[in-house]
Every structure is written in structure tokens, then in C-alpha cells.
Backbone as ProteinMPNN parsed JSONL, in Angstrom:
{"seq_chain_A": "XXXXXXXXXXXXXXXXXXXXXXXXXXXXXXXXXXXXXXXXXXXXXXXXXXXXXXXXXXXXXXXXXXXXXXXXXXXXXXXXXXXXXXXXXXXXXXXXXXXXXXXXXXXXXXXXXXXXXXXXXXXXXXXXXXXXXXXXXXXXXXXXXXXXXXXXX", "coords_chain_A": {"N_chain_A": [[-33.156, 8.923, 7.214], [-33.488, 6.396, 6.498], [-32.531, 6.598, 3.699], [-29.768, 7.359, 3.941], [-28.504, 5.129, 4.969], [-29.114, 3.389, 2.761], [-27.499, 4.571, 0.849], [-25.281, 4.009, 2.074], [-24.761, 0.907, 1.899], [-24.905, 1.045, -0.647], [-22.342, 2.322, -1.35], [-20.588, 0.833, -0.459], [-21.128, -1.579, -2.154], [-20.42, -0.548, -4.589], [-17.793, -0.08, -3.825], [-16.609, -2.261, -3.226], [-16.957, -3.577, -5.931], [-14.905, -1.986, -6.936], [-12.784, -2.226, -6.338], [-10.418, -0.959, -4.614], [-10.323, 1.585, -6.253], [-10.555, 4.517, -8.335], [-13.569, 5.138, -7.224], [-13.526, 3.192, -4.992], [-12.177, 5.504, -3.009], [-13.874, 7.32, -3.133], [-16.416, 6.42, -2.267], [-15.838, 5.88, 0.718], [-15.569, 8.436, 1.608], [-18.172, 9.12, 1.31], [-20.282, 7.612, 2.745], [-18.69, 8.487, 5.07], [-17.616, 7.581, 7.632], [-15.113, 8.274, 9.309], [-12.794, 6.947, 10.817], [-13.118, 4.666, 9.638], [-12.859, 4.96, 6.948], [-10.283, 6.085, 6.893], [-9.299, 3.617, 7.495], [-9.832, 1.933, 5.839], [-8.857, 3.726, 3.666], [-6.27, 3.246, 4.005], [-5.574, 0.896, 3.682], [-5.878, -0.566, 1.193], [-3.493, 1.421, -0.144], [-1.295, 1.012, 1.311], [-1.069, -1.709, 0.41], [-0.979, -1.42, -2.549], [0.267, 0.352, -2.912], [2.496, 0.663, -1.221], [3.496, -2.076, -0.448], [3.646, -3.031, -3.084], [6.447, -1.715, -3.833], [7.646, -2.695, -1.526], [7.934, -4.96, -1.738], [8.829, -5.479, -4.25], [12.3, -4.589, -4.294], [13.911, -1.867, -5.765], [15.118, -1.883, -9.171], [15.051, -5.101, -9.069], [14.286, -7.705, -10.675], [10.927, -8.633, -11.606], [9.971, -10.611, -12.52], [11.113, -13.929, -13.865], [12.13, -15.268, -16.947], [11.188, -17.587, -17.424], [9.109, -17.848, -15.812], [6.53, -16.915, -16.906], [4.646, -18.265, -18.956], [4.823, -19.2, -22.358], [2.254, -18.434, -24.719], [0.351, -17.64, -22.916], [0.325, -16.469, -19.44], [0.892, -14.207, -16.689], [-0.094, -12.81, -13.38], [0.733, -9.796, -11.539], [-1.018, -8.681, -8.697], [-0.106, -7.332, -6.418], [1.795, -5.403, -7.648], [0.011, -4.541, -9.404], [0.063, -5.324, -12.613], [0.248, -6.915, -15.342], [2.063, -9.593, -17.351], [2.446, -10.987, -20.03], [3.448, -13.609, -22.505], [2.891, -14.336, -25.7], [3.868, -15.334, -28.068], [6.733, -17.343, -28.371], [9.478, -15.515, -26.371], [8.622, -13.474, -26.898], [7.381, -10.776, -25.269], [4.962, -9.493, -23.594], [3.396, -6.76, -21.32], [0.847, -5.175, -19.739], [-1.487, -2.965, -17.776], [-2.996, -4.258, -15.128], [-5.575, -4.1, -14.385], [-8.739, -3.734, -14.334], [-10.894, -2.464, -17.3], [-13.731, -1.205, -17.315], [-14.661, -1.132, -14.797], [-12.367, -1.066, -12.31], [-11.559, -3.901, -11.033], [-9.217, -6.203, -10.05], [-7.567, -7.812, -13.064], [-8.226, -11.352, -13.168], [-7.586, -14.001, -13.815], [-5.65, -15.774, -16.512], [-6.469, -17.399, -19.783], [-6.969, -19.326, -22.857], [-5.826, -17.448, -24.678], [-6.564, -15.361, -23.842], [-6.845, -12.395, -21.275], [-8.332, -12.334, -18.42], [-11.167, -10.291, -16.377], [-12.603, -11.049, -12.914], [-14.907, -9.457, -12.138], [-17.536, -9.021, -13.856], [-16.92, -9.944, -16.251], [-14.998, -9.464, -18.658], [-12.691, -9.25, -21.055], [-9.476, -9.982, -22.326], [-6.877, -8.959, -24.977], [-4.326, -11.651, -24.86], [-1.875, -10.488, -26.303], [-2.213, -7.878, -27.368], [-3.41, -6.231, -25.398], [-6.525, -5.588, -26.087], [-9.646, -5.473, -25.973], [-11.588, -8.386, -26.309], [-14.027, -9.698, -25.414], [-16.614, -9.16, -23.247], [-18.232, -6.226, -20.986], [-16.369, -4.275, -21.159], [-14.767, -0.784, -21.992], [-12.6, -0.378, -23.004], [-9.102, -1.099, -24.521], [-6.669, -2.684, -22.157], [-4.357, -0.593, -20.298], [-0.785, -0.403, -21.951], [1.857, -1.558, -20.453], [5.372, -0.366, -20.103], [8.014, -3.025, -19.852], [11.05, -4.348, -19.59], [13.062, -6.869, -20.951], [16.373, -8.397, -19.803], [18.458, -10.644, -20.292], [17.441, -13.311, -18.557], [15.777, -11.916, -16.999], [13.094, -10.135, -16.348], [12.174, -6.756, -16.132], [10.677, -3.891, -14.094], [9.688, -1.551, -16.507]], "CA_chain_A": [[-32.285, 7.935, 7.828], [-32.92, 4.76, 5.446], [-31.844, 7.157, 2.446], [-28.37, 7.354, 4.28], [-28.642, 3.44, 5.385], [-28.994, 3.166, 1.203], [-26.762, 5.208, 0.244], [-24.187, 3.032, 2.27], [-25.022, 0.345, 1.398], [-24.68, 1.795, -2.402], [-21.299, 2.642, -1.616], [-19.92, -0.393, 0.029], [-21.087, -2.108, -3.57], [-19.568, 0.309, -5.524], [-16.295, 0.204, -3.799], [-16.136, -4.198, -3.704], [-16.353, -4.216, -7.644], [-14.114, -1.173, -7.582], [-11.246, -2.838, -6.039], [-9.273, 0.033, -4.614], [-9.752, 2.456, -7.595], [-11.069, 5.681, -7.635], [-14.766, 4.815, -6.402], [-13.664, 2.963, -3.353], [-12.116, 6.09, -1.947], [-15.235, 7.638, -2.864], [-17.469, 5.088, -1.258], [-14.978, 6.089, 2.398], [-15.852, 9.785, 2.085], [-19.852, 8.806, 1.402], [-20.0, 6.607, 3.898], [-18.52, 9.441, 6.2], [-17.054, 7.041, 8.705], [-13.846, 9.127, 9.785], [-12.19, 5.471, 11.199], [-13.349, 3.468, 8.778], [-12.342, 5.633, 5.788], [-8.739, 5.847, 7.296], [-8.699, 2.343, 8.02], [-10.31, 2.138, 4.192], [-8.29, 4.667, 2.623], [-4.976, 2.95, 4.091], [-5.047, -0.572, 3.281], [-5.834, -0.109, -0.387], [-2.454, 2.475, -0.316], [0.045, 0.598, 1.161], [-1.222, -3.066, -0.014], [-0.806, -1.772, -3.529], [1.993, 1.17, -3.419], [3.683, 0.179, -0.414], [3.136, -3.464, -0.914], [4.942, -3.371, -4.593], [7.983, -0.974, -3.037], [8.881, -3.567, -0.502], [7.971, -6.767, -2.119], [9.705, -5.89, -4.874], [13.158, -3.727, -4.295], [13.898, -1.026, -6.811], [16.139, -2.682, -9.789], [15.353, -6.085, -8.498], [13.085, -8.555, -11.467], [9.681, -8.209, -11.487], [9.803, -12.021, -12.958], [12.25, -14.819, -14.838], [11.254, -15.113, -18.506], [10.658, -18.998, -17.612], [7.57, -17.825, -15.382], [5.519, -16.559, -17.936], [4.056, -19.514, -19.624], [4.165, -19.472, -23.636], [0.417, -18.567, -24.919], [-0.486, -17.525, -21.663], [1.365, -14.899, -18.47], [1.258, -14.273, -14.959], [-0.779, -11.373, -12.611], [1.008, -9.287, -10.296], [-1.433, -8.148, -8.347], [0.239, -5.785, -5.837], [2.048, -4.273, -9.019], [-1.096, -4.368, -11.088], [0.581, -5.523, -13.955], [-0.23, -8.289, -16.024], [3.069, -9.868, -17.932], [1.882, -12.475, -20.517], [4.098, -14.168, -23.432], [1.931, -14.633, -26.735], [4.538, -16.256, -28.586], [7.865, -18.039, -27.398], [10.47, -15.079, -27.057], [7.614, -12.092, -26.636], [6.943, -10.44, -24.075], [3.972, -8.178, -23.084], [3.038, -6.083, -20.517], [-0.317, -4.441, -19.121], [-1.807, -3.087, -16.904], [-4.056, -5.644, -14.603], [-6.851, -2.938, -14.068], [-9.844, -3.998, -15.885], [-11.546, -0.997, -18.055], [-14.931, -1.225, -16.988], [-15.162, -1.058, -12.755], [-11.198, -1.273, -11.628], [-11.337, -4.608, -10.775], [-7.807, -6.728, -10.864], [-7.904, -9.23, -13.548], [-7.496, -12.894, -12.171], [-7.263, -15.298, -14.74], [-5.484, -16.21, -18.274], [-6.778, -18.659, -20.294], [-7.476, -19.713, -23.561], [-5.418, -16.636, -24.747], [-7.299, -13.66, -22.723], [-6.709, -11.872, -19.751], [-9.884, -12.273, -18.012], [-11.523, -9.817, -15.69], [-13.728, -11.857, -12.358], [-16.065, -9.155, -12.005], [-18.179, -8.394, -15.309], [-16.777, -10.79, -17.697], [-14.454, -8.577, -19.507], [-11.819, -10.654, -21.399], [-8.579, -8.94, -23.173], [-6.052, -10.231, -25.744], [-2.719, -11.392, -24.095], [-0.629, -10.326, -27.056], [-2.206, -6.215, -27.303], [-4.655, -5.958, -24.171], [-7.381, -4.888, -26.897], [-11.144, -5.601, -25.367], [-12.524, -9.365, -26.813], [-15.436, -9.85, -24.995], [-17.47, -8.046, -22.034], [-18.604, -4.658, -20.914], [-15.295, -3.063, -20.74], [-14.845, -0.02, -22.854], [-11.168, 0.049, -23.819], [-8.306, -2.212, -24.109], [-5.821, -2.631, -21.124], [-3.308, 0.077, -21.031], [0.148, -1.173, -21.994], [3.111, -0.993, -19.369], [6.921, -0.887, -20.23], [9.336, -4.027, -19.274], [12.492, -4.389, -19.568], [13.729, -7.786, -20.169], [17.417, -8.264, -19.803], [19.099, -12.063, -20.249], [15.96, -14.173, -18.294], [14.875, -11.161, -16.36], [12.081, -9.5, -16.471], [12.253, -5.766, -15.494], [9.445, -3.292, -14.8], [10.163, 0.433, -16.812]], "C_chain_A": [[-32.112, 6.731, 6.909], [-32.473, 4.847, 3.955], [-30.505, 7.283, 2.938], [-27.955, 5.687, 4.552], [-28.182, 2.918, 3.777], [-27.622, 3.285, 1.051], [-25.108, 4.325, 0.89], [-23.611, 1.988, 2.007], [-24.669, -0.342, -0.258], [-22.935, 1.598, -2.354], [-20.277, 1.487, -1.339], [-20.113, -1.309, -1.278], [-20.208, -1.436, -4.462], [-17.75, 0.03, -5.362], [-15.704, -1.382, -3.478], [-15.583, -4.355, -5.391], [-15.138, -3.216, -8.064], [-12.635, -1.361, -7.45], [-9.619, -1.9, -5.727], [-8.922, 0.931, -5.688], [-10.516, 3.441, -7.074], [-12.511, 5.796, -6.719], [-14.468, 3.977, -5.197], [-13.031, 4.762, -2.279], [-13.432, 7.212, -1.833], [-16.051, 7.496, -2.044], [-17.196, 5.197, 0.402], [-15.797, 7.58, 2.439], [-17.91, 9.585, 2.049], [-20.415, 8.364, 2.385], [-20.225, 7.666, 5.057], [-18.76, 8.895, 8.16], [-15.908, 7.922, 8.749], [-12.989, 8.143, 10.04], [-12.088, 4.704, 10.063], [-12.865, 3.965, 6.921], [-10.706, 5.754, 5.65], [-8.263, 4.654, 7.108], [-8.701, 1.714, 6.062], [-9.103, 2.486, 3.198], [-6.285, 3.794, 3.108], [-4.692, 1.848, 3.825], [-4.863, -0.733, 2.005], [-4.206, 0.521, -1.071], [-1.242, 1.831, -0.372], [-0.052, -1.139, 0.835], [-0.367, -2.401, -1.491], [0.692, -0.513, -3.275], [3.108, 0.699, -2.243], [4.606, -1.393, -0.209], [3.939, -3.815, -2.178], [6.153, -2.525, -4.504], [8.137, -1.911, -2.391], [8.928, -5.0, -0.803], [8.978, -6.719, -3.797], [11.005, -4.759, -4.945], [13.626, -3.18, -5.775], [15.332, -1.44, -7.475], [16.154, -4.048, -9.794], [13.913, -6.632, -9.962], [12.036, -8.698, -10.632], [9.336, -10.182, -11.636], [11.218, -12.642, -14.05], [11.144, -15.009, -15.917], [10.571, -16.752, -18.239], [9.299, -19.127, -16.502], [6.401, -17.448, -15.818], [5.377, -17.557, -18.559], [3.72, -18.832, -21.722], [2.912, -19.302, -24.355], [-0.101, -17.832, -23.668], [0.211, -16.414, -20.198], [0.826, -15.321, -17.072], [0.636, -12.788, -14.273], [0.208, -11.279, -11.39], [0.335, -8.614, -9.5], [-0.842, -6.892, -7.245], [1.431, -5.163, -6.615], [1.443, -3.752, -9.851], [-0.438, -4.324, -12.048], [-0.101, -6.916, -14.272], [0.953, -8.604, -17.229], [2.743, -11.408, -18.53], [3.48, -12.341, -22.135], [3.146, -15.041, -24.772], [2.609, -15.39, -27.312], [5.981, -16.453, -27.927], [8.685, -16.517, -27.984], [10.039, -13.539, -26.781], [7.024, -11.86, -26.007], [6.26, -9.161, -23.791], [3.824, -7.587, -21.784], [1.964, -5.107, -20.271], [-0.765, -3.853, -18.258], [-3.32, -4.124, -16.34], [-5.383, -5.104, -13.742], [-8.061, -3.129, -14.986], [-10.616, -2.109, -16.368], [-12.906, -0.809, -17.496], [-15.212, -0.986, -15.565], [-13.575, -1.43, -12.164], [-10.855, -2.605, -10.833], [-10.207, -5.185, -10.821], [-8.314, -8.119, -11.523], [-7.005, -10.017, -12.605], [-7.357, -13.88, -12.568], [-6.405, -15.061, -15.918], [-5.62, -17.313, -18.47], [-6.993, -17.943, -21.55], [-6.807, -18.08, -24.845], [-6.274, -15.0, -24.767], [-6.497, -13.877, -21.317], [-8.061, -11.781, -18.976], [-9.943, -11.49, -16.487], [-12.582, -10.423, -14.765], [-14.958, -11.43, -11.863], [-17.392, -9.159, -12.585], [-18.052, -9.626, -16.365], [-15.943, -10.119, -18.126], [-13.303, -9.572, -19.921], [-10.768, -9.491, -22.404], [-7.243, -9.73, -23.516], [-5.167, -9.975, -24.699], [-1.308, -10.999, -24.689], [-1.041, -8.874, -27.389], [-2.963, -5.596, -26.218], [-6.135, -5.116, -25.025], [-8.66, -6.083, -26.217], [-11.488, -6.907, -26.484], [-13.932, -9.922, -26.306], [-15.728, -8.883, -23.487], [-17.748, -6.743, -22.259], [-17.472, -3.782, -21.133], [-15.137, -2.38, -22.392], [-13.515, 0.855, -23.49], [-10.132, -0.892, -23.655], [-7.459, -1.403, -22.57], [-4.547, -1.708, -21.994], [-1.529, -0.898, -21.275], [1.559, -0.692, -21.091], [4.461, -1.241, -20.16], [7.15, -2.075, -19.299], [10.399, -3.89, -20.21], [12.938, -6.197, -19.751], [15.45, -7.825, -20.993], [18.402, -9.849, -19.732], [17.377, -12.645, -19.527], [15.554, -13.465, -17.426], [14.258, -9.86, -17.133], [11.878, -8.002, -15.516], [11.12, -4.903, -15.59], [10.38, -1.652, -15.229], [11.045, 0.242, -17.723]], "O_chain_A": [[-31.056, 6.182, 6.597], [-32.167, 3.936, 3.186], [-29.811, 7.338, 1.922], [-26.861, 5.296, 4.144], [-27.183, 2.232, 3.557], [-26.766, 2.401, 1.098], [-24.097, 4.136, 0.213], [-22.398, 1.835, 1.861], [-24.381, -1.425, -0.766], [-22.33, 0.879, -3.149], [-19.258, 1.326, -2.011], [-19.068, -1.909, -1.532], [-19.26, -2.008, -5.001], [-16.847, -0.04, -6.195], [-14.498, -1.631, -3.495], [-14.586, -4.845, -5.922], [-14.479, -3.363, -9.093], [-11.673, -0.922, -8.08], [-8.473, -1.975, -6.172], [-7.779, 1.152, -6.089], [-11.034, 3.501, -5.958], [-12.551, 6.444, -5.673], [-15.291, 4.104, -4.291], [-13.422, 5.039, -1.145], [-13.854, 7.768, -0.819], [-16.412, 8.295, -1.18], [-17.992, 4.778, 1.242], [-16.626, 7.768, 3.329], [-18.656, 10.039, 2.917], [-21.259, 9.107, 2.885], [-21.227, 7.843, 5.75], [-19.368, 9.274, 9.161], [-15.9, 8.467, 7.646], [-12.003, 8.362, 9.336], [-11.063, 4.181, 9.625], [-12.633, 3.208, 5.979], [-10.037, 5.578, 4.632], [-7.133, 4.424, 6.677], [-7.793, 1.258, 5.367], [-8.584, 1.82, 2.302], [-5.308, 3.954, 2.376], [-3.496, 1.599, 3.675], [-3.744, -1.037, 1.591], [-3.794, 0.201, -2.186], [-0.395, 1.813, -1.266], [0.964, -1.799, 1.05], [0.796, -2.774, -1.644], [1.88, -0.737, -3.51], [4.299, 0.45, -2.427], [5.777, -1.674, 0.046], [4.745, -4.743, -2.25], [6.978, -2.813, -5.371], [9.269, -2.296, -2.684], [9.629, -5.908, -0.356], [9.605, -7.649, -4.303], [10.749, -3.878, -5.766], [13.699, -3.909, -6.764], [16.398, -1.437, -6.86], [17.097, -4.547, -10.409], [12.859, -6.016, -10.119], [12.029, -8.842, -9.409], [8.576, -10.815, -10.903], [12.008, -11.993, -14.736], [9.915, -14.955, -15.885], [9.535, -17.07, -18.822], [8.627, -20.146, -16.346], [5.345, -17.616, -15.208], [6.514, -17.913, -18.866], [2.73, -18.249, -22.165], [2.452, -20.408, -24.64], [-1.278, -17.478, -23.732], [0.556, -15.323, -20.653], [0.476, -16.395, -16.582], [0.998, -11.721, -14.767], [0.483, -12.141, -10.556], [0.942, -7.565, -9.287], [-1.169, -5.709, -7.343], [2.041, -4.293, -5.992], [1.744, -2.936, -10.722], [-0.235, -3.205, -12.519], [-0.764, -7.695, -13.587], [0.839, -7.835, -18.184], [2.742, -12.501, -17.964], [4.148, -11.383, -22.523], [2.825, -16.227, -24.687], [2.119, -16.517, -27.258], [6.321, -15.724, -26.995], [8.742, -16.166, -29.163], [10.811, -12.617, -26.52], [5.978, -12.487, -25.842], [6.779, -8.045, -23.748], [4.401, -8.314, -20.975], [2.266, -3.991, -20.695], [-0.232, -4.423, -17.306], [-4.293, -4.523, -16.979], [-5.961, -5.589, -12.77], [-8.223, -2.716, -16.135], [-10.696, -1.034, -15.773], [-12.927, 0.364, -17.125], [-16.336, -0.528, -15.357], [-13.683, -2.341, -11.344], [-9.947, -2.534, -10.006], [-9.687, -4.804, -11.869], [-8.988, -9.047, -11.075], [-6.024, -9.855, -11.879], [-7.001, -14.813, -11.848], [-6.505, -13.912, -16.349], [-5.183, -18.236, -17.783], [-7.15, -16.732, -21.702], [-7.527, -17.818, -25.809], [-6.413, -14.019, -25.498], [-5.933, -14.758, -20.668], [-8.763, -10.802, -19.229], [-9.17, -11.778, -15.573], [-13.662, -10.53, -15.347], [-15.849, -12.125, -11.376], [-18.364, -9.296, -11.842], [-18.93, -10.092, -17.091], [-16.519, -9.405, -17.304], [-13.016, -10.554, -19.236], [-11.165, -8.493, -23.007], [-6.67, -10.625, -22.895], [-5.011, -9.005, -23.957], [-0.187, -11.041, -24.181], [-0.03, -8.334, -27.839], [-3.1, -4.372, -26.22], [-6.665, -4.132, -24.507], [-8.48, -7.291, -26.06], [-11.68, -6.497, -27.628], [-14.736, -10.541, -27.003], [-14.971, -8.086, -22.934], [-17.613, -6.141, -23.324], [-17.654, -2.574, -21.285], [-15.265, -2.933, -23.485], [-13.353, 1.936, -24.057], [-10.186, -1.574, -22.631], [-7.533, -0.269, -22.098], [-4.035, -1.747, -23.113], [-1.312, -1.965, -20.701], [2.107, 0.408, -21.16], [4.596, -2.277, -20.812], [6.623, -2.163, -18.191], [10.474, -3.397, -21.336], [13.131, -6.814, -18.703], [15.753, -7.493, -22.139], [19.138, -9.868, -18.745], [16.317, -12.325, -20.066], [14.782, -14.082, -16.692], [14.631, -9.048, -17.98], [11.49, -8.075, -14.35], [10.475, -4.848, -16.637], [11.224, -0.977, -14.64], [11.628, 1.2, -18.229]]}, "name": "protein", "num_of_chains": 1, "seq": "XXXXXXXXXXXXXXXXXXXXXXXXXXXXXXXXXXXXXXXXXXXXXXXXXXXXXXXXXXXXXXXXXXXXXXXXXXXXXXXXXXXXXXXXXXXXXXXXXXXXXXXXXXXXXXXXXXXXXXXXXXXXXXXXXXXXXXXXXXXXXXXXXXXXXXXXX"}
């Protein structure tokens, strides 16, 4: 009984730092709540896929080039992207999934993308790994930009 108590325990950690990635839906079937795995497995789903379908309509800017800050960018969290501007004019795109435990990064500064679980820190001009645990840079997403919008794909 207090090896299943653990093991919950375990999983409910696992699936906080995991932030809706593959180990939280893990952490639902471990668990082996039936309710609570549903209730689990559905907020995660349509926060992030249903959540970036209706918040942002298909064709419609993702962002204006004058919201990205110079040196520094902007998190979409229910797109998981990360859209930073290294120099005036250039425009990146990431994803906002840290490498190490699926966390969403939540800061830029100081020119990183910083991850608030771990530490993990990643340039804002190639998403290549500068400091922390994480064990690969951020992958890189297509945009689109088109006059002062910012398109995703």
C-alpha cells in the first residue's frame, strides 16, 4: 500500500516538472485514477492544441514584428513557441519546450531563453544549450514574416 502511496506521489512530481509532455500522461495512467487521468489527460490537450486553434485562427499573426523586443523575444505559451529577435530585422523561432524535463520556458533575458525548472538557459539567436542540464538545443520552428506580421509555418 505505501509502495503505491510512493509511487504517486513519484508521479505527481514527475508530471509538475513535466509540464504536459510525455511523462505527465504517464504519471495519469500510474496513478490509475480513471477521473483524474481524463480530467488530467484533457486539460493539458485542449489548453495547448485546442487553446492555440482558437486563440489563434488559422492564417491569422502569431505576433507584429514591433512585439518582439530587439536582443530579446516573446513566449507563446499555448503555441509553445518562443519568437525572439537577436538583431534589429531577424527573426527567430523555437520551440518553448525546454530539452531536459518539458518544461515551458518563461523568461528572456540577458540574451537567453531561460528554462524555470532546472536552470537551462538557450541562445535567442540559434536555441543552442548555454548553461544547465539540458541536453540539446531548442528545436527550431518555421515563421513566416510578411510586412510587420509574424506568421507561424
Amino acid at each position: 500500500m505505501l509502495a503505491g502511496v510512493g509511487l504517486v506521489g513519484l508521479a505527481g512530481a514527475v508530471s509538475a516538472c513535466g509540464s504536459g509532455g510525455p511523462s505527465s500522461s504517464s504519471a495519469g495512467t500510474i496513478a490509475g485514477a480513471p477521473p483524474a487521468t481524463t480530467g488530467a489527460g484533457s486539460a493539458p490537450s485542449s489548453a495547448s492544441g485546442g487553446g492555440g486553434s482558437t486563440a489563434r485562427a488559422q492564417g491569422s499573426a502569431l505576433a507584429t514584428t514591433s512585439e518582439i523586443p530587439v536582443g530579446s523575444g516573446k513566449i507563446f505559451t499555448s503555441e509553445k513557441i518562443v519568437v525572439t529577435q537577436p538583431n534589429s530585422g531577424d527573426f527567430k523561432a523555437f520551440s518553448a519546450v525546454c530539452t531536459h524535463m518539458g518544461c515551458i520556458v518563461s523568461t528572456i533575458s540577458n540574451g537567453t531563453i531561460d528554462c524555470p525548472c532546472h536552470g537551462s538557459q538557450y541562445s535567442i539567436s540559434t536555441g543552442a544549450v548555454v548553461g544547465g542540464p539540458a541536453p540539446s538545443p531548442l528545436p527550431a520552428q518555421t515563421i513566416k514574416v510578411t510586412g510587420s506580421n509574424i506568421f507561424l509555418g
